[in-house]
N, C-alpha and C positions, 0 to 999 in steps of 0.2 A: 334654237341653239341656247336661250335663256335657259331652259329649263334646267340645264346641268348643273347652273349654279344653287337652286333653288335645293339639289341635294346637299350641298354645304352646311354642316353645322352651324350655328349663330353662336357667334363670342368663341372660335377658335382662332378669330384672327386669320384666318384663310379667306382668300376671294380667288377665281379665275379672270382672267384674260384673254381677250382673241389678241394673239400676236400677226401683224400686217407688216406688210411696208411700201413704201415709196420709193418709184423708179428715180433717183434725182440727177444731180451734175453737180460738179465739183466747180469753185468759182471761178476756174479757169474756162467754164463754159462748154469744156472736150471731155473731160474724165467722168464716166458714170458713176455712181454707186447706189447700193440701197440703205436709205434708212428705217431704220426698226423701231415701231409705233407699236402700242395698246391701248386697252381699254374695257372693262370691267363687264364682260360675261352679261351681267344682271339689267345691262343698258341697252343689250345686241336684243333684235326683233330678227331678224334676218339679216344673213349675207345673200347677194344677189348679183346677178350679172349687169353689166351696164345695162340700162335699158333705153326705149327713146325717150329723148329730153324736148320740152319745150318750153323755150324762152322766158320768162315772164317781164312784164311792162315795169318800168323806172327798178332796179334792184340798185339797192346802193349798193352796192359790195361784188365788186370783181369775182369772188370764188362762188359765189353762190352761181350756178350755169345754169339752173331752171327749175324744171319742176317735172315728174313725174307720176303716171297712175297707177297705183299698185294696189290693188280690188278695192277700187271703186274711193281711196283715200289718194287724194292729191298730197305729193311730198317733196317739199324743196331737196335740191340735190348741191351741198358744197363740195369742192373741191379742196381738199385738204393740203394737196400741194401750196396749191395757189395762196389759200389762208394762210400758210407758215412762211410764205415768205420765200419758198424755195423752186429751184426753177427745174421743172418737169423735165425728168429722162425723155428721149427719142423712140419711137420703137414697142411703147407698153401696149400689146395685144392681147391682153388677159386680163382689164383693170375689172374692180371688184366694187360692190356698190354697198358697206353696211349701215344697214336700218334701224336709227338709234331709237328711244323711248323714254325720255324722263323728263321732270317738271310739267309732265302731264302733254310735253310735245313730241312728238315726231319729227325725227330730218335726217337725211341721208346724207351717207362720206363719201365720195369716191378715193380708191386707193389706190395701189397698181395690183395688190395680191395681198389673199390672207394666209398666212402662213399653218398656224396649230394654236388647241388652248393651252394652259400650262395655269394647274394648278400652285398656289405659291403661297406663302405668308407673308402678312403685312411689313414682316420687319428685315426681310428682303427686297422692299423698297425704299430707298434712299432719296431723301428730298431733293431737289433739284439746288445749283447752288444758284448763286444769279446770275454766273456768267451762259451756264445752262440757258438761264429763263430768257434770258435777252435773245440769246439768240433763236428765241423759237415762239416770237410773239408771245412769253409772258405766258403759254398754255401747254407747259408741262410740268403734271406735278409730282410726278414720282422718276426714278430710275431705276432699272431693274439689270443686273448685269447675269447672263445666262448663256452658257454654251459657248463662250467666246465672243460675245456680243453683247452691244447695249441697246437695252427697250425704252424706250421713251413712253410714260405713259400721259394720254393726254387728257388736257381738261376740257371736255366738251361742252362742258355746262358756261364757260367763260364764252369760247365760239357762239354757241347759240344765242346767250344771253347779249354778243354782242351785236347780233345781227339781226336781234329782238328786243329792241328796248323797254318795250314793254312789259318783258319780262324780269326788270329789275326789282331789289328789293326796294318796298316801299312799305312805309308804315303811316297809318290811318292818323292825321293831325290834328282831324276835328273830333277827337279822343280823348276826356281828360285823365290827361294820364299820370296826376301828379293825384288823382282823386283815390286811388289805386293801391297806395301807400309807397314806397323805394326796398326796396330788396338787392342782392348783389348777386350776380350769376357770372358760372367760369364757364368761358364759349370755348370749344377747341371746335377750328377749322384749318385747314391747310391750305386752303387760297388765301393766299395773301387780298387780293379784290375783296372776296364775300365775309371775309374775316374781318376788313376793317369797316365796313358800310353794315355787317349785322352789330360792329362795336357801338358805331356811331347811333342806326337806329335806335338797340335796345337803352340807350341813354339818354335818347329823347324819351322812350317809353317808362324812364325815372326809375332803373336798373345804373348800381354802381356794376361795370363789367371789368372782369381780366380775363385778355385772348390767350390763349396760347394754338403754337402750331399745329398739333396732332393729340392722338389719344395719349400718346406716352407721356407728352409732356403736361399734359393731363391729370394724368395718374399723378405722377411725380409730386402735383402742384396739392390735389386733393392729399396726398400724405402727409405733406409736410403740415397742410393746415391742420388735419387731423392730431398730428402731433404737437401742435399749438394748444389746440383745445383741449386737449389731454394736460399736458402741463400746466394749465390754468385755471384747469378744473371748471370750463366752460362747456357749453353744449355747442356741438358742430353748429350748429344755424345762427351762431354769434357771429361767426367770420362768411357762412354762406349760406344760402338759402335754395340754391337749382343752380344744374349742370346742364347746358345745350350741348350739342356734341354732333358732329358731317357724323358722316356712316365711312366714306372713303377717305381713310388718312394713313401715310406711310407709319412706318414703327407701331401702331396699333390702332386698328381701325374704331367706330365708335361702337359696335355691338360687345367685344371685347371689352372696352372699356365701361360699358354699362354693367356687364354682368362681373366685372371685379368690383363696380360701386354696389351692388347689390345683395352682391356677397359678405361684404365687411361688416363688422357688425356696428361700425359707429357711422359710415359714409351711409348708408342704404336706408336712412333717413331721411336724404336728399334728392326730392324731384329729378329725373333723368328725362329730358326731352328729346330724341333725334330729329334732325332738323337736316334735311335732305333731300338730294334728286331722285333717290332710290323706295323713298314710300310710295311704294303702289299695293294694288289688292292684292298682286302676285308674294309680295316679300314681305308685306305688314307683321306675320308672323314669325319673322324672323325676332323685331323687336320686342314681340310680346314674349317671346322663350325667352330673353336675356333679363325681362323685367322692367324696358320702359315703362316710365310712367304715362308716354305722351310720344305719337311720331308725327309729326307735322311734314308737309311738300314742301321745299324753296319753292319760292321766295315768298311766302306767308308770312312776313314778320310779323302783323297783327295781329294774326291769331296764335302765333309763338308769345308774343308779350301776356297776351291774355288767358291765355292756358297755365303759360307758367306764374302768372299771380294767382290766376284760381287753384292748381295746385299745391303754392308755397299755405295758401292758408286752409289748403282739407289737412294740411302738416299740423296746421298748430302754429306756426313761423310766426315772429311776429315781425313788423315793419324794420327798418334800420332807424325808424327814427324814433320807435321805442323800445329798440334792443341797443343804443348806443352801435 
């Protein structure tokens, strides 16, 4: 089912979705309904039917219900209901099992049904606000309103990463990273989690950083500075030196927004890293048509610190502490 994404132009700002949902109950505990969940084409390995499950020894986490074998790859199986927080419809005889792939792991949803895909643009995705995010364990990052209905698109990579600790971002201490020089880099990610711990890393890795939420605001931030430097009659790498940038973010994704950095003629000076759950062999060339400099996998922060200083200086760039 991935593959349909992979026909997607890179940098039109278009992604797909499998749209699913969830048999649930209403809090009154009697009233059915379904809710309407997504999730990014380019993540799906397969949909499949329930299969048999078996148990696994000590699981911390209630939703995870086991583990199955699908040629010859063992794959944990959560339960999506349960992770959200929300309490299962009666009756679901048709539940659905999809086969995720990113950050280089494997793991399965169960759902109650997958619906269709539906091609779309980034900027008929609306961020979630917080009263959204609360209510739905903090793991949904988009909204998507279609047909008479709302899609919740989810953050799998939160799920996973939470029930993988291991898989958090970490960046390498016994590094000296002050030896390196200080550079400033504008991160846009849309989780608010990976958004603040990639702030915090790269500033241990002796990066001055400013976050913003998505591509757009993004953009926005890279004009305005552009227009600084212009009226100052300075050279853009005064104010920045590299842009990191998710690949999935509402209002404009990061492939889009690389290839308006690399188009312009004063911004496309500036290092472009994508930093994401979405580099694998299958999509790598997506970022190379838009003009990455650099795509790295979450959660590699150390090799994100270190790519982006060896790139800031194939530029030319020099330190912040000898460009003032």
């Amino acid at each position: 089912m991935s593959q349909t994404n992979i026909l997607l132009e890179a940098g039109t700002n278009e992604l797909e979705i499998v749209e699913f949902h969830l048999d649930e109950m209403e809090p009154d505990g009697v009233t059915p309904y379904k809710g309407y969940y997504g999730v990014n084409v380019a993540k799906v390995l397969e949909i499949i039917r329930l299969p048999k499950i078996t148990e696994l020894p000590e699981v911390g986490d209630k939703s995870v219900l086991g583990a199955f074998n699908l040629r010859s790859h063992i794959i944990p199986l959560v339960d999506l209901s349960l992770w959200l927080g929300k309490q299962r419809g009666a009756g679901a005889v048709d539940s659905k099992v999809i086969v995720t792939e990113f950050n280089n792991v494997t793991t399965a949803f169960l759902v109650s049904g997958v619906n269709r895909i539906h091609r779309i643009s980034w900027e008929e995705v609306e961020p979630p606000n917080a009263y959204v995010s609360s209510l739905t364990n903090n793991t949904i990052t988009g909204v998507v309103k279609m047909e008479g209905r709302i899609i919740f698109l989810l953050d799998l990579e939160r799920i996973v990463g939470a029930l993988n600790p291991q898989l958090a971002l970490r960046l390498d201490e016994a590094i000296d990273w002050k030896a390196g020089g200080r550079y400033r880099a504008l991160v846009a990610d849309d989780s608010t989690v990976i958004r603040e711990m990639l702030k915090d890393l790269l500033r241990r890795a002796n990066f001055e950083v400013e976050a913003v939420n998505n591509g757009r605001e993004a953009w926005t931030r890279l004009e305005e500075i552009k227009n600084k430097a212009e009226e100052e009659n300075r050279p853009i790498e005064s104010y920045l030196q590299c842009v990191v940038s998710d690949i999935e973010m509402p209002q404009m994704d990061g492939h889009n927004l690389c290839k308006r950095i690399k188009e312009d003629h004063v911004l496309k000076k500036l290092p472009v890293i994508l930093f994401s759950s979405l580099i694998t062999d299958k999509l790598r060339h997506k970022g190379l048509s838009v003009g990455a400099d650099d795509q790295i996998s979450k959660p590699e922060v150390t090799h994100l610190a270190q790519r982006a200083m060896v790139l800031i200086k194939e530029c030319g760039f020099g330190s912040l502490d000898s460009t003032g």
